[in-house]
C-alpha positions in Angstrom: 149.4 -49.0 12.8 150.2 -46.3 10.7 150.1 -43.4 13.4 152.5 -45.7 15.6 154.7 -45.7 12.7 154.8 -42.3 12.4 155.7 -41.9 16.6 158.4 -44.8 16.0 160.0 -42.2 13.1 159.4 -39.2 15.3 160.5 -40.8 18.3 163.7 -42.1 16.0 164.8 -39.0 14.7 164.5 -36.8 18.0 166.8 -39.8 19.6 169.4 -40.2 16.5 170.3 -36.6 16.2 173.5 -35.6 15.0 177.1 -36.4 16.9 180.5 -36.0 16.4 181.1 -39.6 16.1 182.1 -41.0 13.1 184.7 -42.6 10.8 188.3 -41.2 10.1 187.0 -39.3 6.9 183.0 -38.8 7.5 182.0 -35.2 8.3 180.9 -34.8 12.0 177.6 -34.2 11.1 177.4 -38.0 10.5 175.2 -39.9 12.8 175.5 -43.3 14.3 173.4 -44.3 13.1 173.4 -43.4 9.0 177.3 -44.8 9.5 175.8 -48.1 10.8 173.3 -48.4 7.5 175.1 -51.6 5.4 176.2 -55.0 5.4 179.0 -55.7 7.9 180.9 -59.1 8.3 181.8 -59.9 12.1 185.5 -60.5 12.2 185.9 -61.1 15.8 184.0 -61.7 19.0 183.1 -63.0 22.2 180.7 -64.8 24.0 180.0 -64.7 27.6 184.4 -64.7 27.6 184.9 -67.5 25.0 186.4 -65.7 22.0 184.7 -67.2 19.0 187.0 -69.5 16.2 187.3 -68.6 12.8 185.2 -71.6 11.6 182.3 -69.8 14.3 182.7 -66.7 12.5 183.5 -67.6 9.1 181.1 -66.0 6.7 179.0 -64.1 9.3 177.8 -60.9 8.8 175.4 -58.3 9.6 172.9 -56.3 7.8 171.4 -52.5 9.2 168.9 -51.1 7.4 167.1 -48.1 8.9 166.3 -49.3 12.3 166.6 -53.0 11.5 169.7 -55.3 12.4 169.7 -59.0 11.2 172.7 -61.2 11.6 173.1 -64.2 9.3 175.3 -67.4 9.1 177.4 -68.9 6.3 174.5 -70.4 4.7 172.9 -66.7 4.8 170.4 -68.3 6.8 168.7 -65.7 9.4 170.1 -66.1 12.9 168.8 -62.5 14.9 166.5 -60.0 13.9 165.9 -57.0 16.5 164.9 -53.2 15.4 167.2 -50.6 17.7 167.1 -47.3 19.2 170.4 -45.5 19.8 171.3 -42.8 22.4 174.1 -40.5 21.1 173.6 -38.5 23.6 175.6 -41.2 26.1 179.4 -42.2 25.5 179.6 -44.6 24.5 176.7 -44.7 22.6 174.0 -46.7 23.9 171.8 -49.4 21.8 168.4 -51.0 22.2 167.5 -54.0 20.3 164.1 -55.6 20.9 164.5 -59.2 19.3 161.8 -59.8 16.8 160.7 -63.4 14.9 162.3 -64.2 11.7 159.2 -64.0 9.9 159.1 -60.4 9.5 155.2 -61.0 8.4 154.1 -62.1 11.5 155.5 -58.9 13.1 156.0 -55.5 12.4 158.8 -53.4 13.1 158.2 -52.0 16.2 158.8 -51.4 19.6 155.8 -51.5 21.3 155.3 -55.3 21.5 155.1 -56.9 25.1 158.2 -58.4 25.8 157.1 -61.1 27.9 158.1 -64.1 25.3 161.9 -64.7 24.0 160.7 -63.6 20.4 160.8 -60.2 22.0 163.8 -60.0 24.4 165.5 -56.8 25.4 169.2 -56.6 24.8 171.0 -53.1 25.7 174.4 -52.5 25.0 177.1 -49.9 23.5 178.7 -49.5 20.2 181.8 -47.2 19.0 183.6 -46.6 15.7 186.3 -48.3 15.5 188.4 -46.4 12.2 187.6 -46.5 8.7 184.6 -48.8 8.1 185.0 -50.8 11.4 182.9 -50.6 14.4 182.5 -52.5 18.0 179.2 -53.9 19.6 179.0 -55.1 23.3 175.5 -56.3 24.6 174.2 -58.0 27.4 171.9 -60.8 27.3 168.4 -60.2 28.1 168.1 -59.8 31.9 171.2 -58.1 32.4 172.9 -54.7 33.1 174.3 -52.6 30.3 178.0 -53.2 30.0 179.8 -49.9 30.7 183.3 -51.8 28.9 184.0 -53.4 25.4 184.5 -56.5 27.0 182.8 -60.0 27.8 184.5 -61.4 30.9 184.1 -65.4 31.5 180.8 -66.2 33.5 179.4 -62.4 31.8 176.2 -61.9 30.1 178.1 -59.7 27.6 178.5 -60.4 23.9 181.3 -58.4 22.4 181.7 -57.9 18.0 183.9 -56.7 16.0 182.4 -55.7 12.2 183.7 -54.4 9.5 182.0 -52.7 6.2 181.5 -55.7 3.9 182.2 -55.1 0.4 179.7 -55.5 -2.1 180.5 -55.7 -5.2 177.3 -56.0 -7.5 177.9 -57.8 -11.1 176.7 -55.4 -13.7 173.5 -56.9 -16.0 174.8 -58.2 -19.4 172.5 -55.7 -21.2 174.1 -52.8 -19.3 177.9 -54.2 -20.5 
């Protein structure tokens, strides 16, 4: 377990690299995917072509840590949990996610599980920066192509999201007032 740990961080870090892509005021040496790293509220998307309502995406949002993404609903209940592998090499830059179980004790994060049951589909898709603190994700469902275009036509496979940074603002312990 531990030596496939060690590949996985390998393995990351030889993929990640560094890029010029980044937000309006982050250096270029910025990766994807240290700018992804945070809590992100999804402000607008698309499923398969129907654009989602503001009640749908009220109170959404997204957490990345590491090589983690977990999206939660309004009652921060757990909704998708997948780790990811980025390509920064491709433009746009291309993303992995291998779809894990929400009980992050019955599995590890890694790659190397079979993906023959849903717990572990395989959803490829492409990201971009989108200004200061914003960014774009457009994925296919399990089973289909890559989309080439940030964009989920009706009768697509394609889920398209709009995030932005999600401000958190952390009350400070009486004892440190």
């Amino acid at each position: 377990m531990y030596r496939d740990t060690i590949h996985i961080a390998i393995s990351l870090s030889i993929l990640l690299g560094t890029s010029g892509l980044g937000f309006a005021d982050s250096p270029a040496t910025d990766s994807a995917s240290s700018l992804l790293q945070g809590r992100w509220e999804i402000v607008g998307g698309v499923n398969q072509g129907r654009e989602l309502t503001p009640i749908e995406l009220a109170g959404t949002y997204v957490t990345v840590t590491t090589n983690s993404i977990v999206t939660f609903d309004a009652n921060n209940q757990q909704r998708y949990r997948a780790v990811f592998i980025l390509d920064e090499t491709k433009t746009p830059v291309e993303i992995t996610m291998t779809s894990l179980s929400s009980d992050p004790t019955t599995e590890e994060k890694t790659i190397r599980q079979k993906t023959d049951s849903p717990a572990n589909a395989i959803a490829i898709g492409i990201l971009k920066f989108d200004g200061d603190g914003k960014w774009v994700l457009c994925y296919a469902l399990p089973g289909a192509d890559r989309p080439t275009e940030f964009k989920s036509a009706v009768g697509s496979k394609t889920m398209l999201f709009m995030l932005e940074r999600k401000s958190e603002k952390l009350a400070v312990p009486a004892a440190l007032r």
